[in-house]
C-alpha positions in Angstrom: 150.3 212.4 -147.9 147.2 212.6 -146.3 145.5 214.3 -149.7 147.3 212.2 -152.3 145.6 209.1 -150.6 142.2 210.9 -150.1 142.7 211.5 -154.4 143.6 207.9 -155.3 140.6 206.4 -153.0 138.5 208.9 -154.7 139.6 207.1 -157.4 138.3 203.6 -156.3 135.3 204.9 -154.7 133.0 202.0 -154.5 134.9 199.5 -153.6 136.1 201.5 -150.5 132.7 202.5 -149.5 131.6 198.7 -149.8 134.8 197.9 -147.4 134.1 201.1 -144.6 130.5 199.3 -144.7 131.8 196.0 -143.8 134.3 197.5 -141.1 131.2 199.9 -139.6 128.7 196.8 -139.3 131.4 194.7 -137.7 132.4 197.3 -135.1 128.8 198.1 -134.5 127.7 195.1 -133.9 131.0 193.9 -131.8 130.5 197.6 -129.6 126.0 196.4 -129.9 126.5 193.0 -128.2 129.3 194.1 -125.4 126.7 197.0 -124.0 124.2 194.5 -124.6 126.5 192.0 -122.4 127.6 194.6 -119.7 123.7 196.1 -119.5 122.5 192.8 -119.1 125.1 191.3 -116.5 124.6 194.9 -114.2 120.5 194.0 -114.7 121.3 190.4 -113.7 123.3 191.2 -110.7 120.7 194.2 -109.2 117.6 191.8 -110.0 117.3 192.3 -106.2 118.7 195.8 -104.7 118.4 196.7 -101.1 119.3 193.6 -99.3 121.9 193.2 -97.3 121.1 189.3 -96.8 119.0 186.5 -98.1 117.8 184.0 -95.2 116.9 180.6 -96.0 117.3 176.8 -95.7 120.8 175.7 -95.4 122.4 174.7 -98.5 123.1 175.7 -102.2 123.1 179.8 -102.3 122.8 179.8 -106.1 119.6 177.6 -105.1 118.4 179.6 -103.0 118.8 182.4 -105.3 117.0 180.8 -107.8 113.8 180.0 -106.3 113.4 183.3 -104.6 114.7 185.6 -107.3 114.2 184.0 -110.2 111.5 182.2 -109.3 112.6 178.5 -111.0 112.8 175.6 -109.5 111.1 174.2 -106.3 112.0 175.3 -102.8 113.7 172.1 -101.1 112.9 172.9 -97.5 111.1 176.0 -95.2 112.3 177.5 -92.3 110.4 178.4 -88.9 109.0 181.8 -88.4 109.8 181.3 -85.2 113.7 181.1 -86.5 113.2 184.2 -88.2 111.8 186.3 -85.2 114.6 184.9 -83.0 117.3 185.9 -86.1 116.1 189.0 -86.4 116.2 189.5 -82.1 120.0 190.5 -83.3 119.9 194.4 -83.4 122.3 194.8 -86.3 119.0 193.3 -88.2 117.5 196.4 -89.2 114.3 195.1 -91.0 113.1 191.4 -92.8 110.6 190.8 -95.3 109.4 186.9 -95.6 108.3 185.0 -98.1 106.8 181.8 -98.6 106.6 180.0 -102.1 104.8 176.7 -103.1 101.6 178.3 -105.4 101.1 179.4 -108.7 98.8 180.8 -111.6 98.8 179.6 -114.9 102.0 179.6 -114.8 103.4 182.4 -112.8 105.2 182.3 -109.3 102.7 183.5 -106.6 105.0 185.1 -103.9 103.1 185.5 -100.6 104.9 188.3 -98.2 103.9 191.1 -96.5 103.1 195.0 -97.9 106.6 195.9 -96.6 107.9 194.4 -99.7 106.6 196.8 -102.0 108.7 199.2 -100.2 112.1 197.8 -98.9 112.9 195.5 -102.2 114.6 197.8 -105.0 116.3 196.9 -108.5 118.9 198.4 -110.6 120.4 199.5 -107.8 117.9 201.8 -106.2 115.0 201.6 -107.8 112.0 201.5 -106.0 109.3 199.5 -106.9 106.3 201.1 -107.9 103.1 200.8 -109.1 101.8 201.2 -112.7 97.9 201.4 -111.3 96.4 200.4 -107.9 97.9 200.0 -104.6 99.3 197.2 -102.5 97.0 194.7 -101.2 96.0 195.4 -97.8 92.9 192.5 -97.6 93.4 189.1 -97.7 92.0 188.1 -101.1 94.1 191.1 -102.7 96.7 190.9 -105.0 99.2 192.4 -106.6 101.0 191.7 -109.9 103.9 192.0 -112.2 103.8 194.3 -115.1 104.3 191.2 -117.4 101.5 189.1 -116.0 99.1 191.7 -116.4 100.0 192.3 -120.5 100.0 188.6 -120.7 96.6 187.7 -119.1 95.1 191.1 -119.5 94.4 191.6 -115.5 93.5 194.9 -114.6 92.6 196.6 -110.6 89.4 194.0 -109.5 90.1 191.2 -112.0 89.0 187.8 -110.4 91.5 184.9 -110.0 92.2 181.8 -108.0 95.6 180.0 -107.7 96.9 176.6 -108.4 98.0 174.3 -105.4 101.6 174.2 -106.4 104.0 175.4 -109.0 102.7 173.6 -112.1 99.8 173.2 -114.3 98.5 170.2 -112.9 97.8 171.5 -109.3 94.3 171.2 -107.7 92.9 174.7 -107.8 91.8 176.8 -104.5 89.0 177.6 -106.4 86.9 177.9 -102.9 88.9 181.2 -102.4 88.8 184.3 -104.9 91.9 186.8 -105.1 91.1 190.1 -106.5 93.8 192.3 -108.1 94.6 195.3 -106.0 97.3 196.8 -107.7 100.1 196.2 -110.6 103.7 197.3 -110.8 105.2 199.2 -112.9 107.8 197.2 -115.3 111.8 196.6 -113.8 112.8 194.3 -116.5 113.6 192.0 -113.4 111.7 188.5 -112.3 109.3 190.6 -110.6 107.5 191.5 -113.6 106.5 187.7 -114.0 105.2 187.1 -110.3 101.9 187.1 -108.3 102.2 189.0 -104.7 99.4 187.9 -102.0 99.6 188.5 -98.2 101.2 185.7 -96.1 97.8 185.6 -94.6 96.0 185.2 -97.5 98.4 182.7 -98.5 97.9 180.5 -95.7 94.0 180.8 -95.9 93.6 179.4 -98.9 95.8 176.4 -97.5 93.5 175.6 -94.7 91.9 172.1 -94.5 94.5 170.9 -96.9 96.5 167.6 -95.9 99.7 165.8 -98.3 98.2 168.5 -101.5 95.2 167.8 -101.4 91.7 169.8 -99.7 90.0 168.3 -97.3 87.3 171.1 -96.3 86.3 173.6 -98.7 86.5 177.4 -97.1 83.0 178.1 -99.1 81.6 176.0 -95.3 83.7 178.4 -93.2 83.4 182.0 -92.0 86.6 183.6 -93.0 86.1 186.6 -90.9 85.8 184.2 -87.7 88.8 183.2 -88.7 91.7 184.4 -85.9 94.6 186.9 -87.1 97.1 184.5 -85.8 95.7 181.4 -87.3 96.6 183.1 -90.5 100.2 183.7 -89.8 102.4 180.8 -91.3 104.6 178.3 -89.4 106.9 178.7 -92.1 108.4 180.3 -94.6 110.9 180.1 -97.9 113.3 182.3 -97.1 113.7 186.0 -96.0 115.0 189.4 -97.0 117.4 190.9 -94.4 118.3 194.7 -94.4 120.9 195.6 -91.8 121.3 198.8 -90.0 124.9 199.0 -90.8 127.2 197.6 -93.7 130.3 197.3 -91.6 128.1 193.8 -89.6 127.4 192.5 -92.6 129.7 189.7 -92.1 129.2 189.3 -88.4 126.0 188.8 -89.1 126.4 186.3 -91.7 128.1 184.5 -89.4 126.1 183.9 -86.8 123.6 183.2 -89.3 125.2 180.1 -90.2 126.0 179.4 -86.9 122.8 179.6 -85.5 121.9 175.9 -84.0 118.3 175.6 -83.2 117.8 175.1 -87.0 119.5 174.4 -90.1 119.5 178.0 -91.5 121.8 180.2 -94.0 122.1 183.7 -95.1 123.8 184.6 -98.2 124.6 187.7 -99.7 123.2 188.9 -102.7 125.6 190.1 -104.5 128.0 187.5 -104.5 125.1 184.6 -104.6 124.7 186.6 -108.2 127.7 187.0 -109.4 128.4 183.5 -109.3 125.5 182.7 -111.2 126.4 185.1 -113.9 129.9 183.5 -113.9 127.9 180.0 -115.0 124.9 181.0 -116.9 127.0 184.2 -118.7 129.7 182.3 -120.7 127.4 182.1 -123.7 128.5 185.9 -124.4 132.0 184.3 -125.2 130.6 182.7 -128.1 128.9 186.0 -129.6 132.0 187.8 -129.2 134.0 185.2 -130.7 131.8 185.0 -134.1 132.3 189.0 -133.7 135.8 189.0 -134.3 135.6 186.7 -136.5 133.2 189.0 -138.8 135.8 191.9 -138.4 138.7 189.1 -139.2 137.1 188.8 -142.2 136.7 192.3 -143.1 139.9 193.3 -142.5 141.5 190.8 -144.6 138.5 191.8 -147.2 140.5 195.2 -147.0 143.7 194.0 -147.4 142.6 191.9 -150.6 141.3 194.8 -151.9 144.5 196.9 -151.6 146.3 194.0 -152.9 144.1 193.1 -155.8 144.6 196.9 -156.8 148.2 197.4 -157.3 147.7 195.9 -160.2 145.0 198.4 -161.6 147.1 201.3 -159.9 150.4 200.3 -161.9 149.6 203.6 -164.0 149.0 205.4 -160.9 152.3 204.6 -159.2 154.9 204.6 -162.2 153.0 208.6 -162.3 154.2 209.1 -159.0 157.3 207.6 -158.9 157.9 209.6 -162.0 156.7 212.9 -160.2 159.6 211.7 -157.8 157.9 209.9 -155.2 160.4 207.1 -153.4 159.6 203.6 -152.5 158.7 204.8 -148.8 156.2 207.2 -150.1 154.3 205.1 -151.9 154.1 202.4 -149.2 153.5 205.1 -146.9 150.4 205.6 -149.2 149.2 202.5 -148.8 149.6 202.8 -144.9 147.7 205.8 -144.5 144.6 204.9 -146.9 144.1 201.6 -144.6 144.3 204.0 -141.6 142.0 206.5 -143.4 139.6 203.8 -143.7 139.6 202.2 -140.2 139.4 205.8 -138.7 136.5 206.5 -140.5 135.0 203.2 -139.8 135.3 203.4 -136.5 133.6 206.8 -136.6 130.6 205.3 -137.9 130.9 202.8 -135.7 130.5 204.6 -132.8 127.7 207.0 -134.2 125.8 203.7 -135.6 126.0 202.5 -132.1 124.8 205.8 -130.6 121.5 205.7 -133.0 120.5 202.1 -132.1 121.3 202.8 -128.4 119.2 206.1 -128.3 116.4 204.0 -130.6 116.1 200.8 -128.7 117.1 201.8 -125.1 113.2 202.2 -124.5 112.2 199.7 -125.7 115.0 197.1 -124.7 114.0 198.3 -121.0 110.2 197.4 -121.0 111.2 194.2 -123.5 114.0 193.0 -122.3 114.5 194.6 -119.2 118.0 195.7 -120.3 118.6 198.9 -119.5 121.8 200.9 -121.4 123.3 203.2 -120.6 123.7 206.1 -123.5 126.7 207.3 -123.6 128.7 207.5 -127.0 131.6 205.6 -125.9 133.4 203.7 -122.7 137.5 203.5 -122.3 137.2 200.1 -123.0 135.2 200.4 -126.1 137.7 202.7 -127.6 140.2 200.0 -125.9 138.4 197.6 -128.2 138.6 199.8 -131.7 141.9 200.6 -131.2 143.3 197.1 -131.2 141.0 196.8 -134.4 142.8 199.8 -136.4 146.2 198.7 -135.0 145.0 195.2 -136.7 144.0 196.4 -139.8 147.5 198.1 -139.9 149.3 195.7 -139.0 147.6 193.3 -141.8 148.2 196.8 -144.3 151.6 195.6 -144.2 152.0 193.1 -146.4 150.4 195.2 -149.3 152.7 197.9 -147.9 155.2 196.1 -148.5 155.1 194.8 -152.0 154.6 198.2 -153.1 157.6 198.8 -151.7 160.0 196.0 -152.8 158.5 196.4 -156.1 159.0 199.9 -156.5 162.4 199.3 -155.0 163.7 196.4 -157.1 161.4 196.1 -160.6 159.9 199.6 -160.6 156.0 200.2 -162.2 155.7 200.4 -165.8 153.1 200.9 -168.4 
C-alpha cells in the first residue's frame, strides 16, 4: 500500500511538494515560537538566581520586583539600614546585599550596592556574573556597567561620566562629582545588562548637600577624602538581597520578616514574586499560538482540498486499480496513507527546520535577546504537539477517504 501511494504522489508531484512546504513552515514556526515562549519564560523567571529573599518596603511584591529587577518604575518608600542589620541579626540569614535606587544616566538605572553583588547575584539559574573587561569598583567614583550600556554609549575601563539626580531625563546633574568606569559585565540577556553599578558610598557622596532634589553645596568646595567612612554609609536603602544558610527556613524566615514591628518591612520570594508576573505580562504568547494553529488549520484543509480536487483527475487512475482488483477499502486506504505520508514527512522537516534555526540563532538570540535555547531536537511535548497535528490531518483525510469509498462502492470510476 505504502508503494502504490508513494507511485500515484509521484504522480502529482508539485502540488504535494507545495502542500509538505505549507505543513513544514507551519510546524516550524508553531515548534519556533513555543521554545521561544518556554526559553524566554525560564529567562524571565531566573532574571535573578541565588536569592533566597528579596527585602523591601511593605507592599506590592510584583512592585517590588519591578523596581529592583527590572528596573521600571519608581521605588515608593526606603527602608532603614538600621532595619536591615537588625533582620539580618537572625542566623538563618546567611548573607545580604543592599541596594539603593533613585539615580540614573541617560537613561539607565544606576544601582548603588556593595562589591559583594558581583559575586552573590547569579542568573539562569547559576550563572555567575562576570566581567567582559575590568574589575569591580573598589573606589568611590568607580563604576561598573552592563554589557548593553556599554555597546549603547560606547563606555569602555576609564570612561568619564556623571549621573542624573533621579530616574529621568530632566534631573539636575551631579556634575560636581565624576564616576569613572571600572569594569563591564559580561552580557546575561537579563536587566542587568541595562544598569549602572556604583558603591553605596559613592552613591551617597554625590547626594551630599542636597535638600527636596535639589544641590545646595557643590562637592567641587569640599575635600572628599576628609570626608568620614561612616558619613558615606546610607540611612536607607531600596530593598535588599537575602541568601539564607538553609532552604528548609525559608519560610520561617519570611515570616518573621513580615512580622517584624519596628518598621513596615516585607520579604518576598523570588521565584514566586516572578512567576506571577509572568502569569500577567506572558498571556500575549496565547495570541501567537493561536494565529499558529490557525496557519496549520489552513494547511491542513489546503491538503484535504487538494486530495479532493484530485479524484477527479485520478478517475483514470482508480477505475485502473479497481480493474487490477483493488476494493473500495483499498483505495480509501490509499488516500489515508498518502495524507499520513505527507504529515510524517512534514513533521520530519519540521523538526530538522527547527534544529537549523535553533543551532543558527541560539547565539545570537542569547547576546540579542537574552533568550537562551536550549538545543535539543525535540521535547515530549513537542512531539505531543505534532502528533495531535498528523492525528488532525487524518482525521480531516477522512472525508476525501470517504467519497472515494462510497463512490467506488455505489457508482464505480469510469473513463
Amino acid at each position: 500500500m505504502i508503494s502504490l501511494a508513494l507511485a500515484s504522489m509521484r504522480a502529482r508531484l508539485f502540488p504535494i511538494i507545495l502542500v509538505i512546504l505549507a505543513l513544514t513552515s507551519s510546524m516550524a514556526l508553531l515548534l519556533a515560537v513555543d521554545r521561544i515562549k518556554v526559553a524566554t519564560q525560564n529567562g524571565f523567571n531566573q532574571s535573578l538566581s541565588g536569592v533566597d529573599l528579596v527585602l523591601g518596603p511593605r507592599g506590592s511584591g510584583i512592585e517590588l520586583m519591578l523596581y529592583t529587577v527590572f528596573h521600571l518604575g519608581k521605588p515608593t518608600n526606603n527602608i532603614t539600614t538600621e532595619t536591615l542589620k537588625d533582620i539580618t541579626q537572625n542566623p538563618k540569614i546567611d548573607w545580604a546585599v543592599p541596594v539603593a535606587l533613585g539615580d540614573s544616566h541617560r537613561g539607565y538605572r544606576v544601582v548603588s550596592t556593595t562589591h559583594e553583588y558581583f559575586e552573590r547575584i547569579k542568573f539562569a539559574g547559576d550563572q555567575p556574573l562576570q566581567f567582559r573587561d575590568g574589575v569591580a569598583f573598589r573606589e568611590l567614583n568607580q563604576v561598573v556597567i552592563g554589557s548593553a550600556v556599554a555597546d549603547a554609549l560606547g563606555y569602555t575601563v576609564g570612561t568619564p561620566m556623571f549621573v542624573t539626580h533621579g530616574s529621568g531625563s530632566l534631573g539636575e546633574l551631579h556634575d560636581d562629582f565624576a564616576f569613572n568606569v571600572s569594569g563591564i559585565l559580561a552580557p546575561t540577556g537579563t536587566p542587568t545588562d541595562q544598569a549602572i553599578f556604583v558603591s553605596l558610598e559613592g552613591y551617597e557622596l554625590i547626594h551630599l548637600g542636597w535638600t527636596n532634589g535639589s544641590q545646595a553645596i557643590s562637592l567641587k568646595n569640599i575635600d572628599v577624602q576628609q570626608i568620614p567612612k561612616e558619613r558615606l554609609y546610607p540611612k536607607t536603602i531600596t530593598a535588599a538581597y537575602l541568601g539564607l544558610s538553609s532552604k528548609l527556613g525559608l519560610f520561617q524566615v519570611a515570616r518573621s520578616i513580615n512580622e517584624y514591628s519596628e518598621e513596615a518591612v516585607s520579604a518576598i520570594i523570588p521565584g514566586v514574586a516572578l512567576a506571577e508576573l509572568w502569569s500577567i505580562v506572558g498571556s500575549v504568547d496565547s495570541v501567537f499560538k493561536l494565529l499558529n494553529w490557525l496557519i496549520i488549520g489552513i494547511s491542513i484543509i489546503a491538503m484535504m482540498t487538494m486530495t479532493m480536487t484530485a479524484l477527479e483527475s485520478r478517475t483514470r487512475e482508480m477505475t485502473i486499480l479497481r480493474a487490477l482488483g483493488a476494493t473500495p477499502l483499498h483505495l480509501s486506504s490509499m488516500i489515508l496513507t498518502e495524507i499520513a505520508l505527507i504529515s510524517g514527512f512534514s513533521v520530519l522537516l519540521a523538526i530538522g527546520l527547527v534544529r537549523v534555526l535553533t543551532w543558527v540563532s541560539v547565539d545570537l538570540l542569547s547576546e540579542w535577546a537574552g533568550i537562551r535555547i536550549e538545543l535539543i531536537w525535540i521535547t515530549t511535548n513537542e512531539l505531543l504537539i505534532l502528533g495531535l497535528i498528523v492525528l488532525a490531518g487524518l482525521i480531516a483525510s477522512l472525508i476525501p477517504a470517504g467519497m472515494v469509498y462510497k463512490r467506488s462502492l455505489h457508482r464505480g470510476f469510469s473513463n
